[in-house]
C-alpha positions as CSV (number, residue, x, y, z in Angstrom):
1,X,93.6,95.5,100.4
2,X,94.7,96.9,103.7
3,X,92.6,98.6,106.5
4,X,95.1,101.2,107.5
5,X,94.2,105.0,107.3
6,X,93.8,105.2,103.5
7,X,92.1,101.7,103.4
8,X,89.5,102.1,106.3
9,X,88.3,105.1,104.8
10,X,88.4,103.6,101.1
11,X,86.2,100.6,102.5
12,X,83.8,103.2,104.2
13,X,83.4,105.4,101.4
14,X,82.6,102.5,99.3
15,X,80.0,101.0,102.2
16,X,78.7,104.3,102.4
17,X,77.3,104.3,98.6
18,X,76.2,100.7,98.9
19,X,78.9,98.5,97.9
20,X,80.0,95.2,99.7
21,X,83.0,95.5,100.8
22,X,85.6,92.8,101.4
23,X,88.5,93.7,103.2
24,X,91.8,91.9,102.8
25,X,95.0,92.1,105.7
26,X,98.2,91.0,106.7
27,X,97.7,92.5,110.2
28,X,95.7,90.7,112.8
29,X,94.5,93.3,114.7
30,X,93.8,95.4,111.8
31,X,91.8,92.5,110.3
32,X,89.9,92.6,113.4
33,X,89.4,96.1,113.5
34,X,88.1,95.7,109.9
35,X,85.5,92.9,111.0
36,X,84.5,94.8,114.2
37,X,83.6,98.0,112.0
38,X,81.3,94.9,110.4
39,X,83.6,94.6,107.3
40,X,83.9,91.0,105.8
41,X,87.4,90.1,105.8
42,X,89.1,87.3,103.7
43,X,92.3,86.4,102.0
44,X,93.3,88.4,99.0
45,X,93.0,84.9,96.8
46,X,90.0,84.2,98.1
47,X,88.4,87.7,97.7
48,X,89.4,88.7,94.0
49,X,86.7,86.0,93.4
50,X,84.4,88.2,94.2
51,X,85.5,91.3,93.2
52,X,84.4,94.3,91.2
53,X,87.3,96.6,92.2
54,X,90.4,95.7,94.4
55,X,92.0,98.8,95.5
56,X,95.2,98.4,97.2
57,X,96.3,100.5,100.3
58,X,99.0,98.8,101.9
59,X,102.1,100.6,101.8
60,X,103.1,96.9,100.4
61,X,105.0,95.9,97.1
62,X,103.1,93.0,95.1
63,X,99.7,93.4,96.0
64,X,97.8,92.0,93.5
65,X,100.2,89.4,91.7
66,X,100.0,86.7,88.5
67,X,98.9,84.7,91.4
68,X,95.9,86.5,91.5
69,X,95.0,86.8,88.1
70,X,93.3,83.6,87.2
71,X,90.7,83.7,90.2
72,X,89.6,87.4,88.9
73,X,86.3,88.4,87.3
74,X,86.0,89.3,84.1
75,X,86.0,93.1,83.6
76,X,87.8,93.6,87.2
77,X,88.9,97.2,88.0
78,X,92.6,97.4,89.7
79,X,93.9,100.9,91.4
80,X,96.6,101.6,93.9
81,X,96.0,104.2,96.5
82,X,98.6,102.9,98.7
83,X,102.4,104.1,98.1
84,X,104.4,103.9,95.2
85,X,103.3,102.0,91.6
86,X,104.6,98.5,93.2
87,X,101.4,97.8,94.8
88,X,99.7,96.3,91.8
89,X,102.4,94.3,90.1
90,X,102.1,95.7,86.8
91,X,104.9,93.0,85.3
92,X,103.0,90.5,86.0
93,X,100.0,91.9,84.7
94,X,102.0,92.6,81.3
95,X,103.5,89.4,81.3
96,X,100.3,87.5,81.4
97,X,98.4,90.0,79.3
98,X,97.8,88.9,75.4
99,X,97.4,92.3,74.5
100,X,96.4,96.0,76.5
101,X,94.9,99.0,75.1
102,X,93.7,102.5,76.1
103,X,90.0,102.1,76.7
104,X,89.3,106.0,78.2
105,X,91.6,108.5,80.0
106,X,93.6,106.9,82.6
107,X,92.4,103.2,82.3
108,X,94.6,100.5,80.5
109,X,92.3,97.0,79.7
110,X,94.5,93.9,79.8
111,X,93.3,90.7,78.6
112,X,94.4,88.2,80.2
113,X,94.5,84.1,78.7
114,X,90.7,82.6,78.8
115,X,89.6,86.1,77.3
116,X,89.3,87.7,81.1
117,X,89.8,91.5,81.3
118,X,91.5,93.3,84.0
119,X,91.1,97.4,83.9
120,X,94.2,99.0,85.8
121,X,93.9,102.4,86.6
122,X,96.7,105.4,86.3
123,X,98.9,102.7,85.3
124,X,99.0,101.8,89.0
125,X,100.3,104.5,90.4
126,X,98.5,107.0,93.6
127,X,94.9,106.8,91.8
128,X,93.9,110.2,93.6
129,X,97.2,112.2,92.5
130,X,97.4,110.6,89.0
131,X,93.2,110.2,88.1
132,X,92.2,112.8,90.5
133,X,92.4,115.9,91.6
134,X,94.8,115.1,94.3
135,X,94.0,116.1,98.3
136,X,91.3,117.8,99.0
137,X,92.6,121.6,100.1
138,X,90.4,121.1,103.1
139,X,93.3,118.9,104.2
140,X,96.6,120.1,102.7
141,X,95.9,123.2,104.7
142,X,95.3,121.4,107.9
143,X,98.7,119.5,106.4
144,X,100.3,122.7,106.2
145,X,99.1,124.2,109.4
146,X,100.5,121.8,111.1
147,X,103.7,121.6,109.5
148,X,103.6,125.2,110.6
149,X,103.0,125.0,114.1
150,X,105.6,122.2,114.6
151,X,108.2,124.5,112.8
152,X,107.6,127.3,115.5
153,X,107.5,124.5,118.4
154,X,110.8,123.1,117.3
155,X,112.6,126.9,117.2
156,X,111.4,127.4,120.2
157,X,112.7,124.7,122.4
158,X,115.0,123.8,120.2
159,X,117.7,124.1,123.1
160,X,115.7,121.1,125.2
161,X,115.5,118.6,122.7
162,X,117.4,115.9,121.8
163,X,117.9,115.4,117.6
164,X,115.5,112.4,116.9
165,X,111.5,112.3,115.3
166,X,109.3,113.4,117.7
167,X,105.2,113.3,117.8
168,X,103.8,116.3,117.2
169,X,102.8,117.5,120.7
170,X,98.6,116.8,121.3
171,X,98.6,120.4,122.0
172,X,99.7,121.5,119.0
173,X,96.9,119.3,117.0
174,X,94.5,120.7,119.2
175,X,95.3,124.2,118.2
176,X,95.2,123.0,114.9
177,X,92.3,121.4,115.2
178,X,90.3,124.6,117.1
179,X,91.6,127.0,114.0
180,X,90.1,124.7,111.4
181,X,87.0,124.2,113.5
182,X,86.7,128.1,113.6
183,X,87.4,128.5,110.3
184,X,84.4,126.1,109.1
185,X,81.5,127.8,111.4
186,X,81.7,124.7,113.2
187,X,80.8,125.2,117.3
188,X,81.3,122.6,119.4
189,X,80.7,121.9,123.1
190,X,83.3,122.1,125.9
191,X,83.5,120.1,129.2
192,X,82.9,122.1,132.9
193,X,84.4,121.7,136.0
194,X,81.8,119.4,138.1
């Protein structure tokens, strides 16, 4: 569910190691996106029929809802690596559930009426902070660079700009983006003057 950042990459990954993926949105021109990258792309009550896994990266609350439940497969594996624990609506799922237990580290199964299982992972919450190892330091020091970088930018003009959110200037990626390069062996070509 949701072909933002976090979801496009999710639905790529999962591509990339053979699975069909369906991809679920509330945005029209993400949905497209997702369907031009050769995604299917269906309602989220019309996909959990077919569903293995639904991972939810919206940003959204109520995700995946008692709504939802009925249409699911048996064994169906929920996780959340959108924001917050409100993507999944874990309520809902406890509500309907006849019972839940602890089936390994990190999974809950819920059985739902008609005998139907739904596995939720890390009780809903950020799957890669709570079941993994978190972000990859390949990117939390890119993270941190540019945190960085912008610190130094701001203290230095700091006297010509106005208080409200600004981009981080495309130079300051760049440099970012040249240091990690250099970093990683990795050459790369550069344009001449025709």
């Amino acid at each position: 569910a949701g072909y933002g950042w976090t979801g496009r990459g999710i639905a790529m990954r999962a591509r990339g190691m053979g699975a069909r993926v369906v991809v679920t949105e509330v945005d029209s021109v993400k949905a497209i996106e997702a369907s031009m990258d050769g995604f299917e792309v269906l309602p989220m009550r019309s996909a959990v029929r077919e569903a293995d896994f639904i991972v939810s990266a919206t940003g959204c609350k109520d995700i995946v809802t008692a709504a939802h439940f009925p249409a699911m497969k048996d064994g169906v594996v929920l996780a959340n690596a959108g924001h917050f624990d409100n993507e999944i609506s874990k309520a809902d799922l406890a509500k309907a559930a006849k019972s839940k237990r602890r089936v390994r580290e990190f999974v809950d199964e819920y059985t739902l009426p008609g005998g139907k299982r739904a596995n939720l992972v890390a009780e809903g919450r950020l799957v890669n902070i709570t079941a993994g190892q978190g972000h990859p330091v390949e990117i939390m020091d890119m993270s941190f660079a540019i945190q960085a970088v912008s610190a130094g930018y701001l203290a230095q003009n700091a006297s010509r700009l106005q208080p409200r959110v600004y981009p981080v200037p495309p130079a300051l990626d760049l440099k970012v983006a040249r240091l990690k390069l250099r970093s990683m062996g990795i050459r790369i070509d550069h344009l001449t003057k025709a």
